[in-house]
ZAROKOL-183666 format. One record per atom (N, C-alpha, C, CB): x negated, y, z. Coordinates in steps of 0.1 Angstrom, whole numbers, padded with zeros to 4 digits, always signed. Glycine has a CB too. Layout:
N
XYZ ...
***
This chain:
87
-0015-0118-0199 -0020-0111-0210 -0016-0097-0210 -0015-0118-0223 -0008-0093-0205 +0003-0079-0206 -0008-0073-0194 +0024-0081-0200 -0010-0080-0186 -0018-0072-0176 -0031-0069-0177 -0017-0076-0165 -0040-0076-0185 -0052-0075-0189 -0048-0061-0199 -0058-0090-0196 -0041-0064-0205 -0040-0056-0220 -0037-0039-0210 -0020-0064-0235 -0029-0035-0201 -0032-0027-0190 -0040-0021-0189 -0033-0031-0181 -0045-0028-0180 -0061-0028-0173 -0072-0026-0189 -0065-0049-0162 -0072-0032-0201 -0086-0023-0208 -0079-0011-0212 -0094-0031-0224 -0065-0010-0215 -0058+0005-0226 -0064+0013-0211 -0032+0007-0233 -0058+0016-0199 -0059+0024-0186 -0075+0027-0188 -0055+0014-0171 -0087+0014-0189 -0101+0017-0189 -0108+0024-0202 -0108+0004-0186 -0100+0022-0214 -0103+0032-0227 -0103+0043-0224 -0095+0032-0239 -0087+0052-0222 -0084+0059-0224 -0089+0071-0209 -0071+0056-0229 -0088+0060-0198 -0099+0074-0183 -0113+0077-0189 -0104+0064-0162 -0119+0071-0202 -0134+0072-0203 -0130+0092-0212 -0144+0054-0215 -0121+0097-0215 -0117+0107-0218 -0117+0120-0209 -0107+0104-0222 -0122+0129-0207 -0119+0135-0196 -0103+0142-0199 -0131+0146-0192 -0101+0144-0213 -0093+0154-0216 -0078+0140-0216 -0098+0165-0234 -0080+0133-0217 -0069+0123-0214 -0062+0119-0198 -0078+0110-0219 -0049+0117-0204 -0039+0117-0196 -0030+0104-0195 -0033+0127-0199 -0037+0089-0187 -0028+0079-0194 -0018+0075-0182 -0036+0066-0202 -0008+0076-0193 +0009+0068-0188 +0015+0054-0186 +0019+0072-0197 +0021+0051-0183 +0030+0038-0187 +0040+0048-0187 +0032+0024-0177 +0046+0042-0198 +0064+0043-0204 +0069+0034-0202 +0069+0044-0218 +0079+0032-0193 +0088+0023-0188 +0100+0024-0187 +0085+0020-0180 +0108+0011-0188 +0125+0009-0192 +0133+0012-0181 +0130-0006-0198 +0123+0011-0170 +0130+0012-0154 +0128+0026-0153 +0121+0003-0140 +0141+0032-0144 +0136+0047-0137 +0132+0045-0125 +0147+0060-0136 +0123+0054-0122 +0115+0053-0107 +0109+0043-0100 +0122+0056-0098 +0103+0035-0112 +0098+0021-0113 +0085+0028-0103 +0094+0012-0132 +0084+0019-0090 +0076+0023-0081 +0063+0016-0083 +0083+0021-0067 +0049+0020-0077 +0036+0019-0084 +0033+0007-0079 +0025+0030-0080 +0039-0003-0073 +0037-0013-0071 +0039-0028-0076 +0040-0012-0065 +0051-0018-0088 +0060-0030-0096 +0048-0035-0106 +0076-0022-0107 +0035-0032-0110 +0024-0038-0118 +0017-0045-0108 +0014-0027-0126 +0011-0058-0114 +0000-0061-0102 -0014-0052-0104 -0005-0079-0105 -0017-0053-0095 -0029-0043-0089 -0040-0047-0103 -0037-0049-0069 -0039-0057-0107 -0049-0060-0116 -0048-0058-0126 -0052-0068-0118 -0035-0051-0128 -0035-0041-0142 -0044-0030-0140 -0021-0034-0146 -0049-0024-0131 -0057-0013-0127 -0068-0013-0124 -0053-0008-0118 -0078-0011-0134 -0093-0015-0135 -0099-0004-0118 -0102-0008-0156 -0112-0006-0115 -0116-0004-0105 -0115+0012-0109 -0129-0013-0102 -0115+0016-0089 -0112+0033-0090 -0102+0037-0101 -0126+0042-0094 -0092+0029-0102 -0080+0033-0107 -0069+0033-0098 -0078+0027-0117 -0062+0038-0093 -0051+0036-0081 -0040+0036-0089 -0049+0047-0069 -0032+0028-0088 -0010+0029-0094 -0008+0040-0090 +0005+0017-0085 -0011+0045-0080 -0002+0058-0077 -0009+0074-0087 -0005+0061-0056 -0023+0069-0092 -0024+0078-0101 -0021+0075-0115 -0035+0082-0099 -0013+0068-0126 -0011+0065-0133 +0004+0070-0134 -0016+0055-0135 +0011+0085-0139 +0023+0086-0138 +0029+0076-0147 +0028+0098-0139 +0046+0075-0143 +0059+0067-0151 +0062+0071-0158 +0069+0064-0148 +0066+0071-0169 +0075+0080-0181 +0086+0072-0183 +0068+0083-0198 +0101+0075-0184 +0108+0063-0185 +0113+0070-0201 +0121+0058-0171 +0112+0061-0206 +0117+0057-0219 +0128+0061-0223 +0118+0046-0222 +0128+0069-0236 +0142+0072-0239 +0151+0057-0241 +0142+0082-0254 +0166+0057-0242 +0175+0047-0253 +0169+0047-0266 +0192+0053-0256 +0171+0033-0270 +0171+0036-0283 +0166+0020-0290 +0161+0051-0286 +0155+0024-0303 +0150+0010-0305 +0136+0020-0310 +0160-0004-0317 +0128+0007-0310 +0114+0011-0310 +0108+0022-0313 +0108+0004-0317 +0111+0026-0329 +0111+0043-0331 +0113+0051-0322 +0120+0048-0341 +0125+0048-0319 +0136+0063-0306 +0126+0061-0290 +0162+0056-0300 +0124+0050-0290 +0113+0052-0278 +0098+0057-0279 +0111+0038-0272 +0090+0059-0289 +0080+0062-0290 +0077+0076-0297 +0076+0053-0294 +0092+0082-0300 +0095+0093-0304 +0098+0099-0292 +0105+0093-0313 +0108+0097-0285 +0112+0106-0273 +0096+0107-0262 +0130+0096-0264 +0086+0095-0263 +0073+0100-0250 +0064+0103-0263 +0064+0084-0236 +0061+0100-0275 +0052+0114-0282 +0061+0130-0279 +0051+0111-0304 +0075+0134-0279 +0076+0145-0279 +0077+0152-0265 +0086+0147-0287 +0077+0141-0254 +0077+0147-0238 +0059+0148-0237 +0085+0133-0222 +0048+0145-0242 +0040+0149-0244 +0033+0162-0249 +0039+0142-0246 +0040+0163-0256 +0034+0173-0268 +0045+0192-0264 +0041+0163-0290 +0060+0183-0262 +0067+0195-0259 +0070+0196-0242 +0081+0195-0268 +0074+0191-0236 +0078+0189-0218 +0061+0193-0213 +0084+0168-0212 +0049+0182-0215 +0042+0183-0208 +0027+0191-0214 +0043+0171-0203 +0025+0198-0225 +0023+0208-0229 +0005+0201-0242 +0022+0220-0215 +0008+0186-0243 -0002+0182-0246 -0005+0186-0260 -0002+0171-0244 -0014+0189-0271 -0024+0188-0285 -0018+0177-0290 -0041+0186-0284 -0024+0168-0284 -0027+0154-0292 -0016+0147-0279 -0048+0146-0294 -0011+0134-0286 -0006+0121-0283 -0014+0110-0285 +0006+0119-0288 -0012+0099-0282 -0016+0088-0285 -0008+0076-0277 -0029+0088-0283 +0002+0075-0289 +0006+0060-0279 +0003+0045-0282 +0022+0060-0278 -0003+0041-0275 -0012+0025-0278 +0001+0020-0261 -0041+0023-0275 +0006+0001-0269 +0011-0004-0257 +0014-0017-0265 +0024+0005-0250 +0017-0025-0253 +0022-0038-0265 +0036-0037-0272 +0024-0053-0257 +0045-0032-0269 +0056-0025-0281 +0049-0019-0292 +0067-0012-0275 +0038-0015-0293 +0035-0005-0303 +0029-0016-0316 +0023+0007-0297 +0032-0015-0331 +0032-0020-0337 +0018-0016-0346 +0043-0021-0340 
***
């Protein structure tokens, strides 16, 4: 289910040109292999989907710390974080 759920958020959000989608993850330097391939809808490669690793914390403090590496670190407008943590 986690991987389907992947694979359509990854195919919503590339139909954007101005979009930029991530995985936030609890691992550092979680390498592009650690998803099965079938999280990655067609002409999507792992190696182009960067890692964000997740701040400490609990649910809030994690979706706080990758809305503000978005907006302030990596210079984005808008955020949008959709995931299965997200409530």
């Amino acid at each position: 289910l986690a991987t389907a759920f992947i694979s359509d958020s990854l195919r919503c959000v590339r139909q954007f040109a101005w979009a930029l989608p991530v995985l936030a993850t609890t691992e550092d330097g979680i390498p592009a292999d650690a998803f099965p391939l079938e999280a990655f809808p067609p002409g999507v490669s792992p190696e182009s989907v960067p890692r964000w690793l997740q701040p400490e914390g609990d649910l809030g403090e994690k979706l706080e710390g990758i809305v503000r590496r978005g907006l302030e670190e990596e210079g984005a407008e808008v955020v949008i974080a959709i995931g299965a943590d997200s409530p």
